[in-house]
DRENLUMGU-492121 format. One record per atom (N, C-alpha, C, O): x, y, z; atom name; residue number from 1. Coordinates in steps of 0.001 Angstrom, whole numbers, plus 500000, padded with zeros to 6 digits. Layout:
BEGIN
X  Y  Z  CA  NUM
...
This chain:
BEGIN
026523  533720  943345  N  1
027751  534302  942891  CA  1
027875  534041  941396  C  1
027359  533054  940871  O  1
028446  534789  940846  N  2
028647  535252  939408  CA  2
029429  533920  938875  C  2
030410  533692  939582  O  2
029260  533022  937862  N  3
030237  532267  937246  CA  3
031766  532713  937250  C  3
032515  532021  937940  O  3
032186  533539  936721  N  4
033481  534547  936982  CA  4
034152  534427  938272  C  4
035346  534498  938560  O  4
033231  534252  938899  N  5
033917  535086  940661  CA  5
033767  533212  941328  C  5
034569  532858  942193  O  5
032978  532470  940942  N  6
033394  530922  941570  CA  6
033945  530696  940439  C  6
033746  531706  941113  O  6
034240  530556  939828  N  7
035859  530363  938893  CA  7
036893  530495  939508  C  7
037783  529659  939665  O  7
036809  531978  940045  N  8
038112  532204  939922  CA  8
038760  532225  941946  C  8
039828  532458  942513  O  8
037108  531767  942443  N  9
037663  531605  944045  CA  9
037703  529646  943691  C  9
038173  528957  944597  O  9
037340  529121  942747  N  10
037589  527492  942961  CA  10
038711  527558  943067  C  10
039100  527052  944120  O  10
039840  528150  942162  N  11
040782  528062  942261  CA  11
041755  528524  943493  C  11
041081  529193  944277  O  11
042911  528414  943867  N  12
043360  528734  945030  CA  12
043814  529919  945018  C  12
044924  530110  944522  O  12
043157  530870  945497  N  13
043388  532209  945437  CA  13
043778  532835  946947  C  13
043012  532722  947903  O  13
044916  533426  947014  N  14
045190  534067  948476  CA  14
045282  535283  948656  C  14
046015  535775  947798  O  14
044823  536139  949482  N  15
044779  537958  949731  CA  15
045862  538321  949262  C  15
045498  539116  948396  O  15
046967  538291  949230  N  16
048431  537893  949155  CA  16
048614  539046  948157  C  16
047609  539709  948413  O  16
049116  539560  947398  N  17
049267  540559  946068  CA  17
050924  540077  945779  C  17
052009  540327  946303  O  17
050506  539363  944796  N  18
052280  538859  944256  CA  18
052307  539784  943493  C  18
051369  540481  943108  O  18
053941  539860  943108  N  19
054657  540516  942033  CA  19
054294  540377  940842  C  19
054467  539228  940434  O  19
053600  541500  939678  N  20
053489  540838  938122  CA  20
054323  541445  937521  C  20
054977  542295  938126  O  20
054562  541186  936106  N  21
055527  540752  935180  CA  21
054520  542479  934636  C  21
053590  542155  933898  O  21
054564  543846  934837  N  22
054095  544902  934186  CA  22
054416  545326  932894  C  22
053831  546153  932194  O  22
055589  544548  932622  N  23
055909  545078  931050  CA  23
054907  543712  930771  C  23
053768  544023  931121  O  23
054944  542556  930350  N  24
053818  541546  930050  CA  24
052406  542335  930075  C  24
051821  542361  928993  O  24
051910  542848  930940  N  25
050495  544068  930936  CA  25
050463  544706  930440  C  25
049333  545183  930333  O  25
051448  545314  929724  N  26
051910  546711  928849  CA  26
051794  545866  927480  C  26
051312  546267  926420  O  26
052195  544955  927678  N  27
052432  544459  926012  CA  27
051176  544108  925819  C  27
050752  544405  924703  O  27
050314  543489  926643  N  28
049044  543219  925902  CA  28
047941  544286  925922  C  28
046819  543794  925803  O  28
047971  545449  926027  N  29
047213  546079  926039  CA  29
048109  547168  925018  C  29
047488  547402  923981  O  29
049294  547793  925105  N  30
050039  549021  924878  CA  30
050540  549757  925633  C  30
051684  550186  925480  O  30
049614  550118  926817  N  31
050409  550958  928037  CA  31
050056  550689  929120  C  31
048874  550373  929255  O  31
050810  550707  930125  N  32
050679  550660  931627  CA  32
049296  551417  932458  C  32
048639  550976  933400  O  32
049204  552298  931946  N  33
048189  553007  932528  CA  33
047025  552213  932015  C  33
046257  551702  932829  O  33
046831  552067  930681  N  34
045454  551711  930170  CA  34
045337  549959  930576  C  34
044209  549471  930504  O  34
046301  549207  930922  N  35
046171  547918  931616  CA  35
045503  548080  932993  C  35
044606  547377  933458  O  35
046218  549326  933655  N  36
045644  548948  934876  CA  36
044612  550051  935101  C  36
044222  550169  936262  O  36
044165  550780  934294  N  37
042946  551261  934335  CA  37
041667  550002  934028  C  37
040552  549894  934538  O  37
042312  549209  933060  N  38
040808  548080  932366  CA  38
040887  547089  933910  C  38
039862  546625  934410  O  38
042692  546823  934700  N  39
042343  546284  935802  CA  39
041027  546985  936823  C  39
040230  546279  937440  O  39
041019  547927  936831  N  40
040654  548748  938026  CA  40
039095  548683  937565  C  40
038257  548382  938416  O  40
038666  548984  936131  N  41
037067  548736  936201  CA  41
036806  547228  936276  C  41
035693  546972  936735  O  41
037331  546476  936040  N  42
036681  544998  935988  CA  42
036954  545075  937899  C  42
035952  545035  938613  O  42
037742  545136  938261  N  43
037607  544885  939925  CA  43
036544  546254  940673  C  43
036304  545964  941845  O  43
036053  547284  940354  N  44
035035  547362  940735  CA  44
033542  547000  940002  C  44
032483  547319  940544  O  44
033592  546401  938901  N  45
032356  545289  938710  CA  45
032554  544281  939254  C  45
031416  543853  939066  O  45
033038  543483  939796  N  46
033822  542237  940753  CA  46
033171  542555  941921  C  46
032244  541848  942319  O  46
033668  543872  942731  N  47
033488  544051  944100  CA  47
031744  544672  944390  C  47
031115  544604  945446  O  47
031233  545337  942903  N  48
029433  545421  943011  CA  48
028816  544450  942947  C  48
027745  544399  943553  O  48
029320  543239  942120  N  49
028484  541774  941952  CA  49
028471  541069  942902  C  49
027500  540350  943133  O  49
029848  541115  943903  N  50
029883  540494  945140  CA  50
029289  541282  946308  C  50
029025  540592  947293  O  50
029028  542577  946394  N  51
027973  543357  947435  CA  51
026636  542983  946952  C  51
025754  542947  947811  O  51
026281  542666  945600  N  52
025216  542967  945649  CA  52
024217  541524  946096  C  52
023015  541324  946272  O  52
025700  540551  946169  N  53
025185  538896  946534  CA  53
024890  539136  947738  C  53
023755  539077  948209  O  53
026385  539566  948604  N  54
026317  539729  950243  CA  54
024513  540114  950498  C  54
023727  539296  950977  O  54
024028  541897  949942  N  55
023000  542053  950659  CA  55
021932  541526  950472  C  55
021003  541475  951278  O  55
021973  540981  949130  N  56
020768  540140  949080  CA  56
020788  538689  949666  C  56
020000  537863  949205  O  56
021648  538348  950653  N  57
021407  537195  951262  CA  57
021126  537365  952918  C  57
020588  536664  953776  O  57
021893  538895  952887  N  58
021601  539165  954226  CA  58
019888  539461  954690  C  58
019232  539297  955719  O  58
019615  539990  953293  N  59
018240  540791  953455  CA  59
017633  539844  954102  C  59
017122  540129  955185  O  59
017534  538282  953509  N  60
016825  537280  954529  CA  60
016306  537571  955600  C  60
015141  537456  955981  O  60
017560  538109  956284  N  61
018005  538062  957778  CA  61
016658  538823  958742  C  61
016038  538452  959739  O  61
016586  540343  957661  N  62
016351  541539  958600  CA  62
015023  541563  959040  C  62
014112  541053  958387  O  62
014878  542083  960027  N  63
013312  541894  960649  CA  63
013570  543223  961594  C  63
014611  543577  962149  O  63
012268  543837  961586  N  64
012421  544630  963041  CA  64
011738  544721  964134  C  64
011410  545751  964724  O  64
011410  543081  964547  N  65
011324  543123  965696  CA  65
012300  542055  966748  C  65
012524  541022  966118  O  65
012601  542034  967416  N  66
013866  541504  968471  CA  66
013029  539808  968832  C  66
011895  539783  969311  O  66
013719  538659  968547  N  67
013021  537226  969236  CA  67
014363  536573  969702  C  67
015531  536954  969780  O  67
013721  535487  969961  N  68
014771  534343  970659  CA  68
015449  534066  969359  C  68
016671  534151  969233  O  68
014666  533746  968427  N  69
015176  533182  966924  CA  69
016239  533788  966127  C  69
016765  533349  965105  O  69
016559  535294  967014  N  70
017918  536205  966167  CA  70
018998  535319  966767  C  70
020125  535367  966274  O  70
018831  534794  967436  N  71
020788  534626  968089  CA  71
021005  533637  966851  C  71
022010  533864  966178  O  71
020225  532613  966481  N  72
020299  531354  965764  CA  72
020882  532218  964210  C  72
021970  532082  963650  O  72
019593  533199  963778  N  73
019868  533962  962606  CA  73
021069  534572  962697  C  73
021765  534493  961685  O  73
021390  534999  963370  N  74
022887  535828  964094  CA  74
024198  534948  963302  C  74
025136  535253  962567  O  74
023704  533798  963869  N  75
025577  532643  963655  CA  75
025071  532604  962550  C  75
026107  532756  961902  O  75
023720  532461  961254  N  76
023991  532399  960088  CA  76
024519  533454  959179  C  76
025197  533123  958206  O  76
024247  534734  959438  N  77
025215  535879  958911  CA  77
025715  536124  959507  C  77
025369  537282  959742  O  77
026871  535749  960428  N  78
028106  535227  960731  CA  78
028746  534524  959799  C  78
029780  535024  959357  O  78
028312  533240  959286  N  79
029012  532252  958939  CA  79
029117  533037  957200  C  79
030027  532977  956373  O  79
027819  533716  957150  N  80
027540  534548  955240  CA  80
028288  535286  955287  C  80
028808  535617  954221  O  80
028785  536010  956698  N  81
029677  537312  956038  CA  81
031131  536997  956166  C  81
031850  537708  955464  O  81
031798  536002  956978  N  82
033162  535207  956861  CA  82
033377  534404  955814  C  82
034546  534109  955564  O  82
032139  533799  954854  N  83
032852  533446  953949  CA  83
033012  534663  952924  C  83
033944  534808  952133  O  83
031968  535466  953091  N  84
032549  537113  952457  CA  84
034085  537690  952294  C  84
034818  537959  951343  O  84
034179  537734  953747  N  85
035552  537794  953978  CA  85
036713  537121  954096  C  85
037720  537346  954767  O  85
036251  535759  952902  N  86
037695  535035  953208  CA  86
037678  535490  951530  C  86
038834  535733  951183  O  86
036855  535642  950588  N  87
037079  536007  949445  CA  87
038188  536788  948944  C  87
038447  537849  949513  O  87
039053  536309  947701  N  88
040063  537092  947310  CA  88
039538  538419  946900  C  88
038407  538587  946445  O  88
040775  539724  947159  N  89
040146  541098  947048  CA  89
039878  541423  945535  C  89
040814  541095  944807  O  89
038867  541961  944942  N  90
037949  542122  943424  CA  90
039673  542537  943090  C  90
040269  541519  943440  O  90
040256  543102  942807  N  91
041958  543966  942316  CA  91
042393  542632  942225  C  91
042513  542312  941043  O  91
042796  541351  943335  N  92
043254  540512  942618  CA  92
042728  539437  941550  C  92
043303  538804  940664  O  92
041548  539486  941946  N  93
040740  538695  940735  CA  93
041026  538867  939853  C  93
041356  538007  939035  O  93
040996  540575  939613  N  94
040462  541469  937978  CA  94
041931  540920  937395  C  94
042191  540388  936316  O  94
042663  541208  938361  N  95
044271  540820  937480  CA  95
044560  539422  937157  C  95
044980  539132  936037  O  95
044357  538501  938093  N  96
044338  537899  937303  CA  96
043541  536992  935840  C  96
044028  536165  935069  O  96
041807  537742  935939  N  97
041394  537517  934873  CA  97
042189  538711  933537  C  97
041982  538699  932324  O  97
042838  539367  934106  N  98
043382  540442  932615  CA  98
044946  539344  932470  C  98
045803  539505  931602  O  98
044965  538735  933083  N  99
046228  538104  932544  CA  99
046270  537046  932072  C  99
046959  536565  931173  O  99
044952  536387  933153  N  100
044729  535183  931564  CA  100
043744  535806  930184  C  100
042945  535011  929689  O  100
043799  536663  929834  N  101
042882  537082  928808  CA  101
041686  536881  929233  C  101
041193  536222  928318  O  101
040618  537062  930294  N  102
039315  536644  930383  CA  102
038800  537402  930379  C  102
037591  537178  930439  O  102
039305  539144  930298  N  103
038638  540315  930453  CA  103
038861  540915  928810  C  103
039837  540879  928061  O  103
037274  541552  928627  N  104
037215  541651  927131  CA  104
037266  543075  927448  C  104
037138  543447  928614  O  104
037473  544031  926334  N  105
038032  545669  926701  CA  105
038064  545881  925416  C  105
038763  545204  924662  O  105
037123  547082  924932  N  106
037730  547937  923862  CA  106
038301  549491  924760  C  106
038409  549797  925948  O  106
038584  550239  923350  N  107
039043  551593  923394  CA  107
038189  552283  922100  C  107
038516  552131  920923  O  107
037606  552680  922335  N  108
036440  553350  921458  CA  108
037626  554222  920277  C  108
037706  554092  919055  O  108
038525  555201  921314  N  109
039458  556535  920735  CA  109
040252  555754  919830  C  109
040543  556362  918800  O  109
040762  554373  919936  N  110
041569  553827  919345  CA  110
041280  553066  917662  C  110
042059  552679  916791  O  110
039740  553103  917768  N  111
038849  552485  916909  CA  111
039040  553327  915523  C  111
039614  554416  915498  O  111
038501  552701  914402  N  112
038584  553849  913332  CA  112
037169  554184  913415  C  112
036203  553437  913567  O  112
037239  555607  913269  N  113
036143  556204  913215  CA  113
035057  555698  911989  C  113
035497  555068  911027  O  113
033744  555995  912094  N  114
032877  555977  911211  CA  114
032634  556637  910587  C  114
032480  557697  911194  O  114
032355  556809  908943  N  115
032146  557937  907894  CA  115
030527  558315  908551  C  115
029700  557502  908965  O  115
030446  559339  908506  N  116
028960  560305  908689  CA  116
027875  560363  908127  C  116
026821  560893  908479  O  116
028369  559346  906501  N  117
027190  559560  905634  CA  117
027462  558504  905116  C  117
026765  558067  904201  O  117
């Protein structure tokens, strides 16, 4: 798992979606939309870094032929994909890394342009 993402599950994080302070999001960015647009890409890079852990631990797993030895393999991706799913959802992460400032973001349109020559 990504430094970012055990950061921010060390801490006590619950599925839960509390109330935020949206004018506070507005102010640090400028507008509502463009806060929770920069929310919305950092939580689907969040939720690809964490699929892409899940399958590469599952891959272990896969075999195609049937033994005694799957039931055993069985309770271990069991136990890989519940702690999957106790993980806070990538949307609350992203927010709260955009609220402590941990998410870096330009706006290209907002930038001054470059002379041509």
């Amino acid at each position: 798992m990504s430094n970012s993402i055990k950061k921010l599950q060390s801490q006590v994080m619950t599925n839960v979606a509390e109330p935020r302070n949206v004018e506070a999001m507005k102010n640090q960015v400028g507008s509502t939309y463009e806060a929770i647009a920069i929310i919305a890409k950092r939580s689907t890079q969040i939720a690809s870094q964490i699929r892409e852990e899940l399958h590469a631990k599952l891959e272990e797993f896969a075999s195609s032929s049937d033994n005694l030895e799957e039931i055993h393999e069985n309770r271990e991706q069991i136990e890989i994909s519940k702690h999957y799913e106790k993980l806070a959802h990538p949307t609350l992460m992203a927010t709260e890394e955009f609220l402590e400032e941990k998410v870096y973001y330009r706006n290209p349109s907002k930038e001054a342009p470059k002379p041509l020559f």
